[in-house]
GULO-916370 format. One record per residue: residue number from 0; x, y, z of N, C-alpha, C in turn. Coordinates in steps of 0.1 Angstrom, whole numbers. Each point is the difference from the previous one (the first is absolute). Layout:
<pts>
lumvo NUM | n_X X | n_Y Y | n_Z Z | ca_X X | ca_Y Y | ca_Z Z | c_X X | c_Y Y | c_Z Z
...
</pts>
This chain:
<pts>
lumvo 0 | n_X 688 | n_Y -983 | n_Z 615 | ca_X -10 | ca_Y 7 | ca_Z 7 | c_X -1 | c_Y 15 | c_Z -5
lumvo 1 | n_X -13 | n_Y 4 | n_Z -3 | ca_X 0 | ca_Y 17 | ca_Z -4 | c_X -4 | c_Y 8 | c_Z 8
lumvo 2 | n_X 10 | n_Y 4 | n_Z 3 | ca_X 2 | ca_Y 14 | ca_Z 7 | c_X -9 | c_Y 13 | c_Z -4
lumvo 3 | n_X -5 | n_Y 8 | n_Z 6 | ca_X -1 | ca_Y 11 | ca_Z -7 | c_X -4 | c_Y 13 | c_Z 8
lumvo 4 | n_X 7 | n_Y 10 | n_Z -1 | ca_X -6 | ca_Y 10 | ca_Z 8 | c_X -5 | c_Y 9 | c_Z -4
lumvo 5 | n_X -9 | n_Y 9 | n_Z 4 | ca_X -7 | ca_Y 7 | ca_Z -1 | c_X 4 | c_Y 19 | c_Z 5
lumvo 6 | n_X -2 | n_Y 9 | n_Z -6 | ca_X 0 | ca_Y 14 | ca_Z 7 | c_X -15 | c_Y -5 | c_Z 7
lumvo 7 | n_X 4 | n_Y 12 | n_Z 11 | ca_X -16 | ca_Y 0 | ca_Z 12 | c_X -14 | c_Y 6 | c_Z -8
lumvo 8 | n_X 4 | n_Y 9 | n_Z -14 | ca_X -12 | ca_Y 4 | ca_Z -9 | c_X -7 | c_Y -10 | c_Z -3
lumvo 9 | n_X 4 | n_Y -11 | n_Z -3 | ca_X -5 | ca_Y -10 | ca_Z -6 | c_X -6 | c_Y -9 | c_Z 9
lumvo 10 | n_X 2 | n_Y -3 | n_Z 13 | ca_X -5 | ca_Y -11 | ca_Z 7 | c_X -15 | c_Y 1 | c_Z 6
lumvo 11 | n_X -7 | n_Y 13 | n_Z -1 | ca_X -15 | ca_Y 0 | ca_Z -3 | c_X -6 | c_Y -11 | c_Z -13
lumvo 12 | n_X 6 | n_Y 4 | n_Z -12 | ca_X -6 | ca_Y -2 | ca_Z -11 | c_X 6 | c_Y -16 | c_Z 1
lumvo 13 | n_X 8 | n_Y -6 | n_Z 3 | ca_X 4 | ca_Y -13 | ca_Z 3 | c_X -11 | c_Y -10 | c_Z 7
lumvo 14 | n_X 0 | n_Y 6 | n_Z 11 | ca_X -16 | ca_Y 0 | ca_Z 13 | c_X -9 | c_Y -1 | c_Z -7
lumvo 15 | n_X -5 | n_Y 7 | n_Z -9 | ca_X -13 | ca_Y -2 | ca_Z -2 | c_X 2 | c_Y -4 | c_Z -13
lumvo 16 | n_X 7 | n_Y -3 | n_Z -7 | ca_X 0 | ca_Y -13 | ca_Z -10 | c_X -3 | c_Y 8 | c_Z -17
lumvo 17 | n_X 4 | n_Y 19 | n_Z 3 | ca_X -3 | ca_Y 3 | ca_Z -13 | c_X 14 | c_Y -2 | c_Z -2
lumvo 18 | n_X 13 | n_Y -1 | n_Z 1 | ca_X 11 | ca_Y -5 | ca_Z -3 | c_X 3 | c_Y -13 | c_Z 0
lumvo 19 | n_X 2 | n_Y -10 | n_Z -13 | ca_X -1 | ca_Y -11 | ca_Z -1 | c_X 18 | c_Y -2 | c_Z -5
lumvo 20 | n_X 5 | n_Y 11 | n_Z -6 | ca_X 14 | ca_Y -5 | ca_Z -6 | c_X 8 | c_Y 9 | c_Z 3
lumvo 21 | n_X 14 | n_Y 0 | n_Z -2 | ca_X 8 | ca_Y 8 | ca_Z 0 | c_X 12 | c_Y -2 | c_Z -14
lumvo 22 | n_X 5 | n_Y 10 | n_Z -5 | ca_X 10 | ca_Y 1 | ca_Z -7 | c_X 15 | c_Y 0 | c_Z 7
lumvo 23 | n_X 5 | n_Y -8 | n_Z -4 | ca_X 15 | ca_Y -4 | ca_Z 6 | c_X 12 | c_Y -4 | c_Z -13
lumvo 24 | n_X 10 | n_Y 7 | n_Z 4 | ca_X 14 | ca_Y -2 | ca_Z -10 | c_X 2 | c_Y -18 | c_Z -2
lumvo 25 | n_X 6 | n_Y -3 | n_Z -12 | ca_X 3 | ca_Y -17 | ca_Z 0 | c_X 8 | c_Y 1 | c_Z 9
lumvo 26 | n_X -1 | n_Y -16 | n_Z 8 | ca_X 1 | ca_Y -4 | ca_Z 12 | c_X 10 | c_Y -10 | c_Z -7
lumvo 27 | n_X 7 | n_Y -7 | n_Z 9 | ca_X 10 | ca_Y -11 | ca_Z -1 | c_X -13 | c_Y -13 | c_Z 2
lumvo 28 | n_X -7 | n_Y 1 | n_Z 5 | ca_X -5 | ca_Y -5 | ca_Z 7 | c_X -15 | c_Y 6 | c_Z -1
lumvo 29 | n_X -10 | n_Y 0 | n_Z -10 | ca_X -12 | ca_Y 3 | ca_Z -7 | c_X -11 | c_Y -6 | c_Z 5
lumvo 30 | n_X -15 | n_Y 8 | n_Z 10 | ca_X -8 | ca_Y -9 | ca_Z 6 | c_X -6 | c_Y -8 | c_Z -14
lumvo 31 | n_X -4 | n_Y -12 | n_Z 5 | ca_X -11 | ca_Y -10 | ca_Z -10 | c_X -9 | c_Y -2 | c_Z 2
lumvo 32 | n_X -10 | n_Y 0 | n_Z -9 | ca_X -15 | ca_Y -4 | ca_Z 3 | c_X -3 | c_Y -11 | c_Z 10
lumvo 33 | n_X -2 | n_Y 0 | n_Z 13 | ca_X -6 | ca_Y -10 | ca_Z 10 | c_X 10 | c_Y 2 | c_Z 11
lumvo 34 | n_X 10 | n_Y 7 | n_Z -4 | ca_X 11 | ca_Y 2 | ca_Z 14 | c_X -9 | c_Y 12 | c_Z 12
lumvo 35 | n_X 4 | n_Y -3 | n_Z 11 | ca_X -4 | ca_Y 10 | ca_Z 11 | c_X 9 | c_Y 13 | c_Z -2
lumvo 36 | n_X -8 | n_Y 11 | n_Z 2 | ca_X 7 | ca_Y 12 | ca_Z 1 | c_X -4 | c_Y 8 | c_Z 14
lumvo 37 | n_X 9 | n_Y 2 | n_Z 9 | ca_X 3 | ca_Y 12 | ca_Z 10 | c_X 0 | c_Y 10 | c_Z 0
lumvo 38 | n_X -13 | n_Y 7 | n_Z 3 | ca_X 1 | ca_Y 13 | ca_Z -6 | c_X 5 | c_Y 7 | c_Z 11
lumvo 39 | n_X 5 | n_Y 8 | n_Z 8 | ca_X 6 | ca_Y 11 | ca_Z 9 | c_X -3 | c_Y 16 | c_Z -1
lumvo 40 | n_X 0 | n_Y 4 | n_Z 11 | ca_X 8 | ca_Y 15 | ca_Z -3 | c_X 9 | c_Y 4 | c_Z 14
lumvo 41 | n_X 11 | n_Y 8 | n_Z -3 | ca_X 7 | ca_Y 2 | ca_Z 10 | c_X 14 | c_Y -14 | c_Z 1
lumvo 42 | n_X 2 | n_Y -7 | n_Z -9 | ca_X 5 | ca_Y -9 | ca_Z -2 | c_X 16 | c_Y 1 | c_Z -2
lumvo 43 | n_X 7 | n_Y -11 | n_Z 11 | ca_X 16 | ca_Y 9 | ca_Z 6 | c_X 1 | c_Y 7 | c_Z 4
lumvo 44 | n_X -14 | n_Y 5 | n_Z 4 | ca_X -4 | ca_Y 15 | ca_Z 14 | c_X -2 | c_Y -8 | c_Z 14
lumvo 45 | n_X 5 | n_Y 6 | n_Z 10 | ca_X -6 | ca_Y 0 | ca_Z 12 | c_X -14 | c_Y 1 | c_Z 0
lumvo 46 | n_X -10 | n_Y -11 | n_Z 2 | ca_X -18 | ca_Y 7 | ca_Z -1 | c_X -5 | c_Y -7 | c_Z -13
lumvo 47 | n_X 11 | n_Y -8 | n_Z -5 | ca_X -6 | ca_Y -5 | ca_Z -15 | c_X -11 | c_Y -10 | c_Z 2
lumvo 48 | n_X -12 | n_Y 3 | n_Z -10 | ca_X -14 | ca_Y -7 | ca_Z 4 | c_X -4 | c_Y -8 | c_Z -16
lumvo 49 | n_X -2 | n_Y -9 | n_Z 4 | ca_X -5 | ca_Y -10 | ca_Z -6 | c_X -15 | c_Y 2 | c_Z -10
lumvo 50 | n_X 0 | n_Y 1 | n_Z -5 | ca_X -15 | ca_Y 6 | ca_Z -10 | c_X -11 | c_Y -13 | c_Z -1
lumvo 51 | n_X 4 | n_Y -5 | n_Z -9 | ca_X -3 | ca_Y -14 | ca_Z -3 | c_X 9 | c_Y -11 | c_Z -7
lumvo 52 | n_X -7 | n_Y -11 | n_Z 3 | ca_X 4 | ca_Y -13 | ca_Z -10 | c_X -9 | c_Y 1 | c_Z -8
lumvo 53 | n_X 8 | n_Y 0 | n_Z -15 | ca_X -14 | ca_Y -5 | ca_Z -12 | c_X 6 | c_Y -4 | c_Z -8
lumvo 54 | n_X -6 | n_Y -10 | n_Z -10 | ca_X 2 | ca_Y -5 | ca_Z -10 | c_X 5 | c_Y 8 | c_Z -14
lumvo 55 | n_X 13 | n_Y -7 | n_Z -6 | ca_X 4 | ca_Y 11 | ca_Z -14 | c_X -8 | c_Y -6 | c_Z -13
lumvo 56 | n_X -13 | n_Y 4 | n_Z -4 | ca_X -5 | ca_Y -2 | ca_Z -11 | c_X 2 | c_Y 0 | c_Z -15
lumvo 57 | n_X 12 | n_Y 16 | n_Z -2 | ca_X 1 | ca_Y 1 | ca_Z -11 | c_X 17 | c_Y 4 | c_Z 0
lumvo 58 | n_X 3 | n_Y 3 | n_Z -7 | ca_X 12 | ca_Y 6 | ca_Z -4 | c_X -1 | c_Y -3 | c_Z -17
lumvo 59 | n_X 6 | n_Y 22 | n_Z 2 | ca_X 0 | ca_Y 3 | ca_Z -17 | c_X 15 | c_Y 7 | c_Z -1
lumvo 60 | n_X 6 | n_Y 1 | n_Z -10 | ca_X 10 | ca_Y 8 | ca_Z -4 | c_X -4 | c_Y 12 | c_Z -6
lumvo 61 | n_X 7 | n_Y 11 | n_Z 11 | ca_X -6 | ca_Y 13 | ca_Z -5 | c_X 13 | c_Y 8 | c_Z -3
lumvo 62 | n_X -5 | n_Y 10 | n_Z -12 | ca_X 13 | ca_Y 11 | ca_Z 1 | c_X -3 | c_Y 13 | c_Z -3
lumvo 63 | n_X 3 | n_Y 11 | n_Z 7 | ca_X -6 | ca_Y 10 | ca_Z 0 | c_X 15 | c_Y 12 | c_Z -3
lumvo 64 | n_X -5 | n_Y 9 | n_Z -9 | ca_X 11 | ca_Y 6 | ca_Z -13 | c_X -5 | c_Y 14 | c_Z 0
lumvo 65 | n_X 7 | n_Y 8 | n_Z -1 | ca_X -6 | ca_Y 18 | ca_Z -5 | c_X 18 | c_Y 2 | c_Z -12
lumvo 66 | n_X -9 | n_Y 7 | n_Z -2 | ca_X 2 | ca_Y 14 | ca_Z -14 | c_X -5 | c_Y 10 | c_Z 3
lumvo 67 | n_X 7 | n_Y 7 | n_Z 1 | ca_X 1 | ca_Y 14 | ca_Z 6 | c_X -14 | c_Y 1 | c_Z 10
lumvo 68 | n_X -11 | n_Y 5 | n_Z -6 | ca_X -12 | ca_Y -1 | ca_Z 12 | c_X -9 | c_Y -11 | c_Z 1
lumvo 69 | n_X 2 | n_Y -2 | n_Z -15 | ca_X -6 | ca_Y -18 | ca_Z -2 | c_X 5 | c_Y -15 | c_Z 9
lumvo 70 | n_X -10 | n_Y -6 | n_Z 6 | ca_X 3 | ca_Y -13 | ca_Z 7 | c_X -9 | c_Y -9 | c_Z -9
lumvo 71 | n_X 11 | n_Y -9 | n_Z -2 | ca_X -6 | ca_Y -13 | ca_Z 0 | c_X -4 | c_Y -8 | c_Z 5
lumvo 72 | n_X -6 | n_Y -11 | n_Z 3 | ca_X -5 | ca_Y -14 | ca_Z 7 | c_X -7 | c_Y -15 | c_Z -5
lumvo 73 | n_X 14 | n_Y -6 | n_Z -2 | ca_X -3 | ca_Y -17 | ca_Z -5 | c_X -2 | c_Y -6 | c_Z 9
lumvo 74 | n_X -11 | n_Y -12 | n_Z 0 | ca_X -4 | ca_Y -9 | ca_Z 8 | c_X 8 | c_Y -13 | c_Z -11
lumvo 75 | n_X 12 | n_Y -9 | n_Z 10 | ca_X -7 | ca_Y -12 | ca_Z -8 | c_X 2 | c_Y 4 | c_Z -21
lumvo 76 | n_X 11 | n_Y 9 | n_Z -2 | ca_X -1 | ca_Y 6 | ca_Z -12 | c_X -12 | c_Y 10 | c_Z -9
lumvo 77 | n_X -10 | n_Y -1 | n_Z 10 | ca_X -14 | ca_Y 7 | ca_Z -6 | c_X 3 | c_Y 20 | c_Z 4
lumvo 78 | n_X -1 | n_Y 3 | n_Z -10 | ca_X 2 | ca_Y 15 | ca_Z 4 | c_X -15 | c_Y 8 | c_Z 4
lumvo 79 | n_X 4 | n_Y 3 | n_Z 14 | ca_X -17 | ca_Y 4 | ca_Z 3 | c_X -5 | c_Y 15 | c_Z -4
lumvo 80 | n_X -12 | n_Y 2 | n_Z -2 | ca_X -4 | ca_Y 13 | ca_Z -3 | c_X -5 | c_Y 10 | c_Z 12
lumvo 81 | n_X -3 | n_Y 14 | n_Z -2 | ca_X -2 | ca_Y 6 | ca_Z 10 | c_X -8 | c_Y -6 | c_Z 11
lumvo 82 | n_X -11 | n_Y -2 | n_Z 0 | ca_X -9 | ca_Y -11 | ca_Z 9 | c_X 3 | c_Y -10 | c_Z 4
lumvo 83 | n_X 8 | n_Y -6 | n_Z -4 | ca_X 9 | ca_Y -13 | ca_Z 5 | c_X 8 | c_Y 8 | c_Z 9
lumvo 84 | n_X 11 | n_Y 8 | n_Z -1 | ca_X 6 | ca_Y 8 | ca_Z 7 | c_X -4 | c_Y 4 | c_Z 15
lumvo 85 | n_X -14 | n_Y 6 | n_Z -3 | ca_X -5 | ca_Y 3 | ca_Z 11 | c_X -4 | c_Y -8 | c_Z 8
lumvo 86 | n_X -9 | n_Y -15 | n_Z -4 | ca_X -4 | ca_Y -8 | ca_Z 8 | c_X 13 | c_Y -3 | c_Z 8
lumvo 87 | n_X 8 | n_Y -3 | n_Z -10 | ca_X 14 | ca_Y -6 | ca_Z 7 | c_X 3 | c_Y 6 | c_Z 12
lumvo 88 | n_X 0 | n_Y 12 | n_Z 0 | ca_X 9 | ca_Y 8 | ca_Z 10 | c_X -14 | c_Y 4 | c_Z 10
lumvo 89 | n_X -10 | n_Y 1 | n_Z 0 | ca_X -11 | ca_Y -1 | ca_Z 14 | c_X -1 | c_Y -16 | c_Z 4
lumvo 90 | n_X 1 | n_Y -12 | n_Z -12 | ca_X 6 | ca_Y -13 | ca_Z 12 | c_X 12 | c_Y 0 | c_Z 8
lumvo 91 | n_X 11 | n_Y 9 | n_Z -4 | ca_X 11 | ca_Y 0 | ca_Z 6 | c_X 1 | c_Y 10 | c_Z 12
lumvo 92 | n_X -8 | n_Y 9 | n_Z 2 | ca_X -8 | ca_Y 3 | ca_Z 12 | c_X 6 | c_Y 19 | c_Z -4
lumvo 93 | n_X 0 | n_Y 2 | n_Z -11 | ca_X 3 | ca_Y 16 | ca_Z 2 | c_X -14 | c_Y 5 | c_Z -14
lumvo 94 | n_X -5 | n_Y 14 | n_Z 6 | ca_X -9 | ca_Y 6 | ca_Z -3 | c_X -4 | c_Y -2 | c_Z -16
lumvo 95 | n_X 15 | n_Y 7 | n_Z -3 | ca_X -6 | ca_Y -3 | ca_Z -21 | c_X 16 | c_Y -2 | c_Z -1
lumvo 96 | n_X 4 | n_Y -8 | n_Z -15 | ca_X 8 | ca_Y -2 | ca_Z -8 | c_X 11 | c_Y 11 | c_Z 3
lumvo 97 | n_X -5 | n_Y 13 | n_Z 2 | ca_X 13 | ca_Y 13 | ca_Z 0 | c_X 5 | c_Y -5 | c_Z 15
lumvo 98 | n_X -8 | n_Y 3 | n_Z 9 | ca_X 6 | ca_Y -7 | ca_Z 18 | c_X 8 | c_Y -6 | c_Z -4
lumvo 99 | n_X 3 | n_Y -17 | n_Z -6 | ca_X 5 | ca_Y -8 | ca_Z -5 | c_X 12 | c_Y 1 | c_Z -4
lumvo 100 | n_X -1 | n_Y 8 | n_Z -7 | ca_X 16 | ca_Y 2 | ca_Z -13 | c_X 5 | c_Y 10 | c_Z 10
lumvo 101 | n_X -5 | n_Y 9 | n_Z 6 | ca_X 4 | ca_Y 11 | ca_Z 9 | c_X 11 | c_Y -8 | c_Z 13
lumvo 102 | n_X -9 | n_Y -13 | n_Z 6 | ca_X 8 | ca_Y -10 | ca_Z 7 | c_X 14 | c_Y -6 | c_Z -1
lumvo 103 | n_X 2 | n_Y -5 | n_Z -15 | ca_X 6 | ca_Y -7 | ca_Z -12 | c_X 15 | c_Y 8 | c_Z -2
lumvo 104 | n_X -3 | n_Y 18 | n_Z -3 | ca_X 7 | ca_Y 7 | ca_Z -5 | c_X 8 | c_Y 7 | c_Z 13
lumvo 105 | n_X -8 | n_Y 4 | n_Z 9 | ca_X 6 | ca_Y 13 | ca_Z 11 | c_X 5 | c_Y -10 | c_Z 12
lumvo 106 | n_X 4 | n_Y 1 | n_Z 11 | ca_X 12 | ca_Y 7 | ca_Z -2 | c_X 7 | c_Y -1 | c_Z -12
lumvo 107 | n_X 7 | n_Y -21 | n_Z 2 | ca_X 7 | ca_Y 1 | ca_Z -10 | c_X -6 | c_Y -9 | c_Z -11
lumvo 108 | n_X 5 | n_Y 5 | n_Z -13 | ca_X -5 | ca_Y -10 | ca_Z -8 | c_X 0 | c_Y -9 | c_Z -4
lumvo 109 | n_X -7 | n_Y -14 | n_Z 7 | ca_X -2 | ca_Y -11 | ca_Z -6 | c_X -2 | c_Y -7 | c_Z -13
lumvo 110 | n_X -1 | n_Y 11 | n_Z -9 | ca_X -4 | ca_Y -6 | ca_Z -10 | c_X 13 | c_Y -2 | c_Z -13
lumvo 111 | n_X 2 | n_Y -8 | n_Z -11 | ca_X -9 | ca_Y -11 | ca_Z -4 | c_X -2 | c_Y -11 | c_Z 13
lumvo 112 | n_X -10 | n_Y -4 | n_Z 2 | ca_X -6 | ca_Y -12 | ca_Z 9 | c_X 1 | c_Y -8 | c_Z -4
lumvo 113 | n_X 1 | n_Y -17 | n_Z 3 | ca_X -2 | ca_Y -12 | ca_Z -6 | c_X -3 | c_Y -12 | c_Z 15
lumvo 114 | n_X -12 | n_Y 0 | n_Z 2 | ca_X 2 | ca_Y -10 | ca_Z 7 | c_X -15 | c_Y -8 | c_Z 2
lumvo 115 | n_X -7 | n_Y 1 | n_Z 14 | ca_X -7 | ca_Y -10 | ca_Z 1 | c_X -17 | c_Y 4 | c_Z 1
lumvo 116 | n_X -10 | n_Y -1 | n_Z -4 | ca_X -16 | ca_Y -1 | ca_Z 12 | c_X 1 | c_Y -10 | c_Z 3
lumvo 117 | n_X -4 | n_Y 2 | n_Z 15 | ca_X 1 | ca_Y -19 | ca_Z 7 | c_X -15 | c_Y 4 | c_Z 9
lumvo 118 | n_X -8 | n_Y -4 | n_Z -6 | ca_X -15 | ca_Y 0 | ca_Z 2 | c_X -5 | c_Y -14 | c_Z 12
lumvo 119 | n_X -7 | n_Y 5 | n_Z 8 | ca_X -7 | ca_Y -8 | ca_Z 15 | c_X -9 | c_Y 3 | c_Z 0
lumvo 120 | n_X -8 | n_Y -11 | n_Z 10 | ca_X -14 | ca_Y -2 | ca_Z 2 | c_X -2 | c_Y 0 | c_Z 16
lumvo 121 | n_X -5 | n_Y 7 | n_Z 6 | ca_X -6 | ca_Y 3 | ca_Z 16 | c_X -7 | c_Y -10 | c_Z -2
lumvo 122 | n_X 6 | n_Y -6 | n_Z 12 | ca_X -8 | ca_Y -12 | ca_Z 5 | c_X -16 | c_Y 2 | c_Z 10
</pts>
């Protein structure tokens, strides 16, 4: 069963269906195409709310890299270019590509990244 929680920034853009995926670390346990996913926010909270049930359509292997001010981003082995970048990171529900890495890096740094897009469909 996939689990998944959400910060409260995000559960507008979840609602109204411009957030279709999320980026998540490898899992022991990796959603699959046709499995149900639980979306949440507040989750192991007191008040934890249930978002939706939806269907997992895709999953890609993504990995996301910097050098010094430089970031990278592989889909799936494909290295994306700036506009790829950006689309990426306004599906993932932050303003432009810099929001994104700004997310990624501060407090602490996440990066090198290696893990999941696990892409849904609002029913």
């Amino acid at each position: 069963m996939g689990l998944y929680n959400f910060q409260p920034r995000f559960v507008p853009l979840i609602l109204s269906g411009k957030k279709t995926h999320t980026i998540r670390a490898v899992r022991k346990n990796t959603a699959c195409v046709g499995e149900t996913l639980h979306l949440y926010t507040g989750l192991r909270q007191p008040g934890a709310r249930l978002l939706m049930r939806v269907p997992c359509v895709g999953v890609e292997e993504i990995t996301i890299t910097r050098n010094d001010s430089e970031f990278w981003i592989t889909i799936d082995g494909n290295l994306l270019d700036k506009s790829e970048c950006e689309a990426l990171a306004r599906c993932d529900g932050f303003e432009n590509f810099e929001r994104m890495m700004v997310f990624w890096v501060l407090p602490k740094n996440r990066l090198p990244f290696k893990g999941h897009i696990i892409h849904w469909r609002k029913k």
